[in-house]
Backbone as a printed PyTorch tensor [residue, N CA C, xyz], in Angstrom:
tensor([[[ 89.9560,  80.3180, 195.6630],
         [ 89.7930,  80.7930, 194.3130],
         [ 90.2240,  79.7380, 193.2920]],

        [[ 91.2500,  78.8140, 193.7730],
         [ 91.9920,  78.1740, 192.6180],
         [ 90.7720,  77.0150, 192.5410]],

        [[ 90.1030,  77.0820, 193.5670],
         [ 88.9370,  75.8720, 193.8820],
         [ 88.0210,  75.9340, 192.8350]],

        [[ 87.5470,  77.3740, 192.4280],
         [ 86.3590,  77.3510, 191.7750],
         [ 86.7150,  77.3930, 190.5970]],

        [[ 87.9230,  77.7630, 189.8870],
         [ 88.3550,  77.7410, 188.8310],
         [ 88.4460,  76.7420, 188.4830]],

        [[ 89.1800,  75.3010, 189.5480],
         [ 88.9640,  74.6150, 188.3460],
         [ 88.2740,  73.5760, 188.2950]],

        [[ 86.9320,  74.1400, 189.2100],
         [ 85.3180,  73.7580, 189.0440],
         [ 85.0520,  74.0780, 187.6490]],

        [[ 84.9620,  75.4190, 187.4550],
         [ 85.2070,  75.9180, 186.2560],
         [ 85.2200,  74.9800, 185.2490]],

        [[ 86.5570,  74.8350, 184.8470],
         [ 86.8420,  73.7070, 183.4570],
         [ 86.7590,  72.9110, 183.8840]],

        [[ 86.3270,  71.9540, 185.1560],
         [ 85.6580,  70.5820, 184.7360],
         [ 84.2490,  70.8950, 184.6780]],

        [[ 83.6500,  71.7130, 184.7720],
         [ 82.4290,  71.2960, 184.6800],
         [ 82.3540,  72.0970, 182.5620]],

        [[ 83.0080,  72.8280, 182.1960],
         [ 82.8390,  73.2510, 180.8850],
         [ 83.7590,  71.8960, 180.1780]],

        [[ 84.3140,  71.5060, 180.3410],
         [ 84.8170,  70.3690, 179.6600],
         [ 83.9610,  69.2810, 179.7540]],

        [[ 83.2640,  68.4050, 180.7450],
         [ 82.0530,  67.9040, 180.9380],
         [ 80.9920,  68.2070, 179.6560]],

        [[ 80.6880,  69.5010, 179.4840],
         [ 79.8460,  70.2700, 179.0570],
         [ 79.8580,  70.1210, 177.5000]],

        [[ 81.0610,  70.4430, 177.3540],
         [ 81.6180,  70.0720, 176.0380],
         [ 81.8580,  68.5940, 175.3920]],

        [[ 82.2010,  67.4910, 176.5810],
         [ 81.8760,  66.2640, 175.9030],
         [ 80.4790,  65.9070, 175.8180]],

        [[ 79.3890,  66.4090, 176.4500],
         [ 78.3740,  65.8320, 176.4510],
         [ 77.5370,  66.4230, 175.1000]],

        [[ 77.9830,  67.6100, 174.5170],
         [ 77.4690,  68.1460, 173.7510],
         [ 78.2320,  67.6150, 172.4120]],

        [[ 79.2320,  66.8030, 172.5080],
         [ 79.8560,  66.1420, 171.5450],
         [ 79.3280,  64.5910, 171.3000]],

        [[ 78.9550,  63.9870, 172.6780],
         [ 78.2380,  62.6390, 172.5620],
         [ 77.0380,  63.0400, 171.8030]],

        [[ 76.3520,  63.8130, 172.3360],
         [ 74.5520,  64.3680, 171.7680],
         [ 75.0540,  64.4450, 169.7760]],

        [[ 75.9150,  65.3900, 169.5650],
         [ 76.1700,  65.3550, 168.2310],
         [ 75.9430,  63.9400, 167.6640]],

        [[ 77.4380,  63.2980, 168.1290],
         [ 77.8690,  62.3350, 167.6510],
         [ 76.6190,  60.9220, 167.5310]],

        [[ 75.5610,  61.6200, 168.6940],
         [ 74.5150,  60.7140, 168.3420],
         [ 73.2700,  60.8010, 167.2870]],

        [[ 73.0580,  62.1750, 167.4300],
         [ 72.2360,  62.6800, 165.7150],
         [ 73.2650,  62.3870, 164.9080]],

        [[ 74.2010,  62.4130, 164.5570],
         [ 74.9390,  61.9350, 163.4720],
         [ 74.2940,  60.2070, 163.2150]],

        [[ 74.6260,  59.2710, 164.1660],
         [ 74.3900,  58.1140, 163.9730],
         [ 72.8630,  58.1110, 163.4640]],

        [[ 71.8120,  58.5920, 163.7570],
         [ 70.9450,  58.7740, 163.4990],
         [ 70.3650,  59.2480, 162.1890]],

        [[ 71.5480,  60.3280, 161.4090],
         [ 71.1620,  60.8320, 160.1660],
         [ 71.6740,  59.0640, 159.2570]],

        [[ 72.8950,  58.9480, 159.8080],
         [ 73.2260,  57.7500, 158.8410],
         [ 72.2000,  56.4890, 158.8210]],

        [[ 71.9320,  56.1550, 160.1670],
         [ 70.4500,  55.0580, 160.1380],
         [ 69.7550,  55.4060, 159.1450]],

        [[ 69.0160,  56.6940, 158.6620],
         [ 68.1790,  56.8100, 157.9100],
         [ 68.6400,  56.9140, 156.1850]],

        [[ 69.9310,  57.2530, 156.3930],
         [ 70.4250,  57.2620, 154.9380],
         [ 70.3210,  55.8040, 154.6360]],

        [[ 71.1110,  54.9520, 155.4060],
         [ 71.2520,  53.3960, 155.2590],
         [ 69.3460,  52.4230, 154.7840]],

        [[ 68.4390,  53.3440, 155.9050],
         [ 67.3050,  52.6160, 155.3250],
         [ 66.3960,  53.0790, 154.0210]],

        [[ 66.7020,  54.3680, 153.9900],
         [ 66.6070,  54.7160, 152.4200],
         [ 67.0310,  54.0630, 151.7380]],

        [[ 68.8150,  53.4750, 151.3830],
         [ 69.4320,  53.1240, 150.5600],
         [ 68.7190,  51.4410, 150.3270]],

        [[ 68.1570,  51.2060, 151.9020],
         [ 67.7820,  49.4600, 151.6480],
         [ 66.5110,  49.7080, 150.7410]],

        [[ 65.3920,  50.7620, 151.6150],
         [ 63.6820,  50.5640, 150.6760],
         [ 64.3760,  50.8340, 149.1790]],

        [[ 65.4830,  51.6510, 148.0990],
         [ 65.6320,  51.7580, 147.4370],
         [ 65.6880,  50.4730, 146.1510]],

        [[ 66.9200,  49.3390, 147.0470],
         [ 67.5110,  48.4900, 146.6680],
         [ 66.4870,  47.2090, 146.4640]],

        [[ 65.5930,  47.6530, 147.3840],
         [ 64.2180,  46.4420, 147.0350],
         [ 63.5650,  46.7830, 146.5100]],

        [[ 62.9080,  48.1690, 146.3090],
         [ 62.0640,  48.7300, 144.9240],
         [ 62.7120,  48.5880, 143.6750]],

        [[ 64.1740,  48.3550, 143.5200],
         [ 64.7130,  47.8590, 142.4050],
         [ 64.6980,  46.7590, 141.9850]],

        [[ 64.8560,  45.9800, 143.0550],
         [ 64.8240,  44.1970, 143.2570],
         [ 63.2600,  43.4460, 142.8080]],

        [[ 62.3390,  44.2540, 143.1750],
         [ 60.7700,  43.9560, 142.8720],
         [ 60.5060,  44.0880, 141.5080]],

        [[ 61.1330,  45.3100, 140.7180],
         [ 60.7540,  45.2780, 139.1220],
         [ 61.0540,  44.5600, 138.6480]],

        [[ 60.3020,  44.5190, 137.3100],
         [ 60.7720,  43.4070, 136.5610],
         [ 62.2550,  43.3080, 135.7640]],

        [[ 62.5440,  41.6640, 135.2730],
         [ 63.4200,  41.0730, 134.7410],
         [ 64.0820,  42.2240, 133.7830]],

        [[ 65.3980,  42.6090, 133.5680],
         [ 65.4610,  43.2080, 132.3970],
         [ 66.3790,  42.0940, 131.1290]],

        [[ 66.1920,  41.8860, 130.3210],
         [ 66.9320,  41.1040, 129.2720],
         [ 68.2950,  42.0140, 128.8150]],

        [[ 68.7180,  40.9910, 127.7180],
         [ 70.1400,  41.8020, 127.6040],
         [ 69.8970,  43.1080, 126.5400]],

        [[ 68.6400,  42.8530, 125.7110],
         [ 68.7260,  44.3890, 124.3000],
         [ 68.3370,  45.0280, 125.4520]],

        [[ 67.7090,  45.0140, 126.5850],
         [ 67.4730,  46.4970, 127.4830],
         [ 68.4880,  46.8080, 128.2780]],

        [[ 69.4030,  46.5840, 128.4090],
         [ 70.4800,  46.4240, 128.9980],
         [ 71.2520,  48.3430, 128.9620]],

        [[ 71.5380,  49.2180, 129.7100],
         [ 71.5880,  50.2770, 129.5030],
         [ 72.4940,  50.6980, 128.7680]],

        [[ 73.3420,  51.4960, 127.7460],
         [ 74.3010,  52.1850, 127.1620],
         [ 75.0840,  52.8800, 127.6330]],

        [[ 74.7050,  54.1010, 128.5220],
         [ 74.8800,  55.5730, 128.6510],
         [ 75.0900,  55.5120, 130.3210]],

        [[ 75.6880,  56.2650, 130.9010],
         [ 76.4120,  56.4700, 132.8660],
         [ 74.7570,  56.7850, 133.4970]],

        [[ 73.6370,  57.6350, 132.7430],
         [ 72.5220,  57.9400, 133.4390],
         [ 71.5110,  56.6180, 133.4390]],

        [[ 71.8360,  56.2070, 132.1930],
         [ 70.1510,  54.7800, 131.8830],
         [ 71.0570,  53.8900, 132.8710]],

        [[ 72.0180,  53.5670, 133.3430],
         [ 72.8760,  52.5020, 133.8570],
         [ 72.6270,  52.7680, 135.5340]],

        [[ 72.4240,  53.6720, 136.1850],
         [ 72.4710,  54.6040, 137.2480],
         [ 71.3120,  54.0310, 137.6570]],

        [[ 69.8840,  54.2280, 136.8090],
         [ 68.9130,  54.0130, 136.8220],
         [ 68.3670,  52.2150, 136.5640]],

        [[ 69.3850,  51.8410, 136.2850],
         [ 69.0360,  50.1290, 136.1170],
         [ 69.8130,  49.4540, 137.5250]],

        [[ 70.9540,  50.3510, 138.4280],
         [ 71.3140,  49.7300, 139.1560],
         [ 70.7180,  49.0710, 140.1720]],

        [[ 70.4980,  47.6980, 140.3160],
         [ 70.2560,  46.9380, 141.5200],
         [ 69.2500,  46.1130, 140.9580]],

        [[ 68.7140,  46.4620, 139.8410],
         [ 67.8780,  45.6980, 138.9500],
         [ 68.3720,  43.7650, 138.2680]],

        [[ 67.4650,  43.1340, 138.4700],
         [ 67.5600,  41.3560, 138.0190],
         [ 67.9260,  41.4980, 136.8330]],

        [[ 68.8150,  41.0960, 136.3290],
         [ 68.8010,  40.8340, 134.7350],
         [ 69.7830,  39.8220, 134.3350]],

        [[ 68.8180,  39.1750, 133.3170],
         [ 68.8530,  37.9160, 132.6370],
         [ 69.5190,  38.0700, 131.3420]],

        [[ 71.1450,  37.3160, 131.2670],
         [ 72.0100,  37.4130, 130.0330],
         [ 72.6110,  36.2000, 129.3220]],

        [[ 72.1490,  35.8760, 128.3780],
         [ 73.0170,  34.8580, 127.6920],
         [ 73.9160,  35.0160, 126.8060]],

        [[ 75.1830,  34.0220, 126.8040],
         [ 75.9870,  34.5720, 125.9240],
         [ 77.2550,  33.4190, 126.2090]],

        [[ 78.5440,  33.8910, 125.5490],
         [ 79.4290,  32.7300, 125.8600],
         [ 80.9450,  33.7770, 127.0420]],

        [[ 80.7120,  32.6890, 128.1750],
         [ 82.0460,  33.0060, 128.7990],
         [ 83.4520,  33.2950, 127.9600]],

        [[ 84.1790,  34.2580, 128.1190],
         [ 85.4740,  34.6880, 127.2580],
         [ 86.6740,  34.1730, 128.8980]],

        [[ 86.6100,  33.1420, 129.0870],
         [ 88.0960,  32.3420, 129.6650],
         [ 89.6700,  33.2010, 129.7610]],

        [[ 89.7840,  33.6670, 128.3620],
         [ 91.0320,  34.1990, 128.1020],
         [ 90.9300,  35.3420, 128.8930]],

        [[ 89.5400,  35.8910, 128.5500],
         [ 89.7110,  37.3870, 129.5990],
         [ 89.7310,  37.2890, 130.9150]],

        [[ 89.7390,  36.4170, 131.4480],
         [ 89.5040,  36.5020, 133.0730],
         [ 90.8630,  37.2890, 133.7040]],

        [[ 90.1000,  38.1070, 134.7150],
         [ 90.9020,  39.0690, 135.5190],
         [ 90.9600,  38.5720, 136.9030]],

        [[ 92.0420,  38.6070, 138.0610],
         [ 92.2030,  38.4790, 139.1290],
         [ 92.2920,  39.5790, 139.7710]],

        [[ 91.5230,  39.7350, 140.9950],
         [ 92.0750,  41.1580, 141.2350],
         [ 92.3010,  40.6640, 142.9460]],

        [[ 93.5500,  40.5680, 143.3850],
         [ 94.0600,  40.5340, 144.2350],
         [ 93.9640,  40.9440, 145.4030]],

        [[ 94.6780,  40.9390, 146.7980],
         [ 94.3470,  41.1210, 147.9630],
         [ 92.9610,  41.9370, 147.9470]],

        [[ 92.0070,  40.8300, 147.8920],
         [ 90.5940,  41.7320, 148.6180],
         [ 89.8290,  40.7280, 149.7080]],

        [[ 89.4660,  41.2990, 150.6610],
         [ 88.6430,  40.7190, 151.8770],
         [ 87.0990,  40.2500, 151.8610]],

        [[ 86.8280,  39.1300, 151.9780],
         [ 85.6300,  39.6160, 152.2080],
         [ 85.4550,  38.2890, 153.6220]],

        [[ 84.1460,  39.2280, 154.1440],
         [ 84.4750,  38.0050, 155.7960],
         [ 85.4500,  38.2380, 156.4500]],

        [[ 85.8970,  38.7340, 156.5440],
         [ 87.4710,  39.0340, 157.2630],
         [ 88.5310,  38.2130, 156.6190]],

        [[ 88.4780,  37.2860, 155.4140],
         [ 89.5150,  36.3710, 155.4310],
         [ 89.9520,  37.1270, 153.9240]],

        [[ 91.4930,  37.0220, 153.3510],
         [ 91.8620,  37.2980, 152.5210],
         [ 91.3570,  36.9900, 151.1830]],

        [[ 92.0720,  37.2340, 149.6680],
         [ 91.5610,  36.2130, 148.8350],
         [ 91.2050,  37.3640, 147.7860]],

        [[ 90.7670,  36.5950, 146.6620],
         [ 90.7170,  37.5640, 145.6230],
         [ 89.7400,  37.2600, 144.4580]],

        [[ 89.4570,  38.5820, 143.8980],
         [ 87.8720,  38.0920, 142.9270],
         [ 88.2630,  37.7970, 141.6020]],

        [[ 87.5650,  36.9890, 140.8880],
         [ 87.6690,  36.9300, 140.1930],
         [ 86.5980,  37.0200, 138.8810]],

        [[ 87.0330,  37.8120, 137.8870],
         [ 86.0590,  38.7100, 136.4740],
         [ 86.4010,  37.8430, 135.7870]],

        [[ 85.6890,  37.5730, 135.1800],
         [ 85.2440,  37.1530, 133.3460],
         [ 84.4560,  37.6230, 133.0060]],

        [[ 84.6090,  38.0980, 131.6650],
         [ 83.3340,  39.0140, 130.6460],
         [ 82.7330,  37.9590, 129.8310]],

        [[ 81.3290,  38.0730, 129.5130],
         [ 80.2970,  37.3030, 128.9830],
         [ 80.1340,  38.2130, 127.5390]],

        [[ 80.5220,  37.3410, 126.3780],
         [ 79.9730,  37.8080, 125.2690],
         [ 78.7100,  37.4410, 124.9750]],

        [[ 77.8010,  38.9750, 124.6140],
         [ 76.2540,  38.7780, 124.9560],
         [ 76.0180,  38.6470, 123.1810]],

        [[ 74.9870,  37.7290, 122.5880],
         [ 74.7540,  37.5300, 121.5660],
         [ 74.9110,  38.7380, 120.7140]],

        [[ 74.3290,  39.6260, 120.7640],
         [ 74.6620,  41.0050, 120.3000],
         [ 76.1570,  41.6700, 119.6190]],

        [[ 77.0410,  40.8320, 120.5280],
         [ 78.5980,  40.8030, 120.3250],
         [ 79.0840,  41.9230, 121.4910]],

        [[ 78.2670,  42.0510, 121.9980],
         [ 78.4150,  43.4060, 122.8480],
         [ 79.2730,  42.4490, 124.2110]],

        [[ 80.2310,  42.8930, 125.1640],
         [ 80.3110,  42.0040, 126.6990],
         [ 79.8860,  42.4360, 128.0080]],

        [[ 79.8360,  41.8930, 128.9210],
         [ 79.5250,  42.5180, 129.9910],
         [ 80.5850,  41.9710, 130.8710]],

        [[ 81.1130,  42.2590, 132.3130],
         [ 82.1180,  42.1410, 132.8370],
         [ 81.3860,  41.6530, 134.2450]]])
């Protein structure tokens, strides 16, 4: 009796990881497709045209909608403003980025 019992839970534990691999593999699968959405997105953005700086968006929605988009800005580097922003990775190796804002003829900046 104790035999088949604990036939039993190995074969339902079995049962249960395999039905956790199967998940865990449609999961990988939903994300593949999110990821190649997000790429055809990023190149249908990349293909439109140039935007200059007066088109340049205002507002959290027109900005949303310009993201990933080419655009072409002239103006003068602001030096004094430069920001460091510390321990960040990229490549695996340490190191840190660094911002300066561009005053755009307009008087307006961008960062």
């Amino acid at each position: 009796m104790k035999l088949a019992r604990r036939s039993w839970w190995v074969t339902a534990a079995a049962l249960g990881l395999v039905l956790l691999t199967a998940r865990l593999g449609v999961w990988q699968l939903d994300r593949a497709a999110q990821k190649l959405a997000l790429q055809t997105e990023r190149q249908s953005q990349a293909g439109r045209p140039v935007l200059g700086g007066d088109e340049l968006a205002r507002d959290e929605a027109a900005a949303a909608a310009q993201h990933g988009r080419r655009i072409v800005l002239s103006g003068q580097w602001l030096p004094r403003a430069t920001v460091y922003l510390d321990n960040r990775q990229m490549g695996g190796r340490p190191g840190f980025f660094v911002m300066t804002p561009l005053k755009l003829r307009e008087g307006d900046a961008v960062l």
